[in-house]
C-alpha positions in Angstrom: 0.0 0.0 0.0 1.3 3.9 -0.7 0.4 6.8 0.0 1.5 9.8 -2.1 1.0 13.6 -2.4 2.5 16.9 -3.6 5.3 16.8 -2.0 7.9 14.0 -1.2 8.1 11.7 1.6 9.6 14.0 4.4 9.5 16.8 1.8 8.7 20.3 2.7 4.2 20.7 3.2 3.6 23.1 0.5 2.2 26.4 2.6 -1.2 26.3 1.0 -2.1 23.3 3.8 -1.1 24.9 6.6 -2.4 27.9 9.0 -0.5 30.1 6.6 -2.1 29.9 3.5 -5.3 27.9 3.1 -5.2 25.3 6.0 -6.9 22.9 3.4 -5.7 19.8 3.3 -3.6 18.1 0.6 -4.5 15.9 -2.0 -3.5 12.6 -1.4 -2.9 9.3 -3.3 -3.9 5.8 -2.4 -2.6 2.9 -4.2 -2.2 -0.8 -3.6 -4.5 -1.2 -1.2 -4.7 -4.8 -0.2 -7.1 -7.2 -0.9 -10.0 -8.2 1.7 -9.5 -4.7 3.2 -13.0 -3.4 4.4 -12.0 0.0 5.1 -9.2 2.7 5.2 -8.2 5.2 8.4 -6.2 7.8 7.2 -4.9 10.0 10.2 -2.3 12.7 10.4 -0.3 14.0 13.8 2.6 16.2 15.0 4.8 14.2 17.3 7.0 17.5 17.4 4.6 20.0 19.6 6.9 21.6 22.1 6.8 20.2 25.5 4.5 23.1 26.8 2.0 22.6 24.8 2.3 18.9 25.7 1.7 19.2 29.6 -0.9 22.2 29.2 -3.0 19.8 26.9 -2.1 16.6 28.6 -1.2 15.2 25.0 1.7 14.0 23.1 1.1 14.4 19.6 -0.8 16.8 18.3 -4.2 15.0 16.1 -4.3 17.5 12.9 -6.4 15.0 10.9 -8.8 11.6 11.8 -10.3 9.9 9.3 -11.9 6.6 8.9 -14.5 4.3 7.4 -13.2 5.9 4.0 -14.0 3.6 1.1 -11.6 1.0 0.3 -11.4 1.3 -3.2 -10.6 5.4 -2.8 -7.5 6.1 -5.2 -7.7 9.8 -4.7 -8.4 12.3 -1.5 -8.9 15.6 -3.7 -7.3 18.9 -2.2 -9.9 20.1 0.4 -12.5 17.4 0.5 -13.9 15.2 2.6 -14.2 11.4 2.6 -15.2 8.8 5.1 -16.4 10.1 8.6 -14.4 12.9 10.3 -12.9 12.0 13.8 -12.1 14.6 16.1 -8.8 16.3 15.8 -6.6 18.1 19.2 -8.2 21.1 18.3 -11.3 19.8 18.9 -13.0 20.0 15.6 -14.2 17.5 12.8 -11.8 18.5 10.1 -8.3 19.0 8.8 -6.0 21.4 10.4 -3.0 22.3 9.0 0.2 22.9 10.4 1.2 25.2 12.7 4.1 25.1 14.5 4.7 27.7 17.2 7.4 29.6 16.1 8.4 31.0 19.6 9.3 27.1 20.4 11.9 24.8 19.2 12.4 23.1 17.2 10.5 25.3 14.8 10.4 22.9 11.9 7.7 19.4 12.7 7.1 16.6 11.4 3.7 15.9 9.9 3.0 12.3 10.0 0.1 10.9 7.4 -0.8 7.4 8.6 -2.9 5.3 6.5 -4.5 1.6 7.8 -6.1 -0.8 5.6 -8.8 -2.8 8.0 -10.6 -5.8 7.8 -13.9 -4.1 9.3 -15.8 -1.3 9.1 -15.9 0.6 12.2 -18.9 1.4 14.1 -18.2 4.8 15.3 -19.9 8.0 15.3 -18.5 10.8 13.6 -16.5 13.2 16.2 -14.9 9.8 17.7 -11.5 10.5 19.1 -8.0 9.2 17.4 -7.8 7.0 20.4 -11.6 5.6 20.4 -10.1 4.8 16.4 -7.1 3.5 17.3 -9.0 0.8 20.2 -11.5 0.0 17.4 -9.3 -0.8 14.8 -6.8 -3.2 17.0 -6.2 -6.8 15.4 -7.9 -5.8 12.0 -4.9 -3.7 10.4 -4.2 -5.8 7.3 -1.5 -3.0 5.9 -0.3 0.5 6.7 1.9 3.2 5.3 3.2 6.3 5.8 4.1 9.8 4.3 5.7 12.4 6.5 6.0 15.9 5.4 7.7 18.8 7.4 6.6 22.9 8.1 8.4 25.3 9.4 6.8 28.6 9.5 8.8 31.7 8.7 
């Protein structure tokens, strides 16, 4: 399984996904997606949020993106669209947030990792669902996964 997108695998996020341009997200690109898989979770985190921000929010990544119960045969997530059923992100909305990185913390540049599961089920979750409610659900029926990372530094 692969996922692609405009920029290379730990390439630079082109500004137009992040809260400095358009905080769309990008379009991505599924391919090989195993056979027998039921369902795709696509989600997308920041394991690079200063440590601040980590014990004020009690986290340690930050969730930009949680998708799941997206169509298995999907070859294409178009820039700024929607497919499957929107988890809740750490900013506490049903959507894509781009990056952000603080630039009064260090490092300044992040790592933006886009995480995509090939399951054997169809969850049964209700849109809103946390990454970690996603993350119990799907346990024992990953088939596959991949990953693209991409990195933003604001200037």
């Amino acid at each position: 399984m692969e996922l692609t997108s405009v920029f290379e695998h730990n390439g630079k996020i082109p500004g137009t996904y992040t809260c400095d341009g358009k905080n769309v997200n990008p379009e991505l690109i599924i391919s090989d997606v195993p056979e027998g898989a039921q369902s795709l979770v696509l989600i997308m985190d920041d394991p690079d949020i200063p440590r601040e921000v980590k014990q004020q929010r009690g986290i340690g990544v930050f969730d930009h993106w949680v998708v799941f119960n997206v169509p298995p045969d999907t070859t294409k997530v178009k820039e700024n669209s929607v497919v499957g059923v929107q988890g809740k992100n750490s900013a506490g909305e049903n959507k894509y947030t781009g990056p952000c990185p603080p630039k009064q913390y260090k490092p300044s540049e992040h790592r933006y990792f886009f995480t995509l599961y090939a399951l054997d089920i169809i969850l049964d979750l209700e849109e809103g669902v946390s990454k970690e409610k996603v993350e119990r659900a799907m346990e024992k029926h990953i088939i596959e996964q991949t990953e693209l990372v991409g990195r933003y530094e604001r200037i």
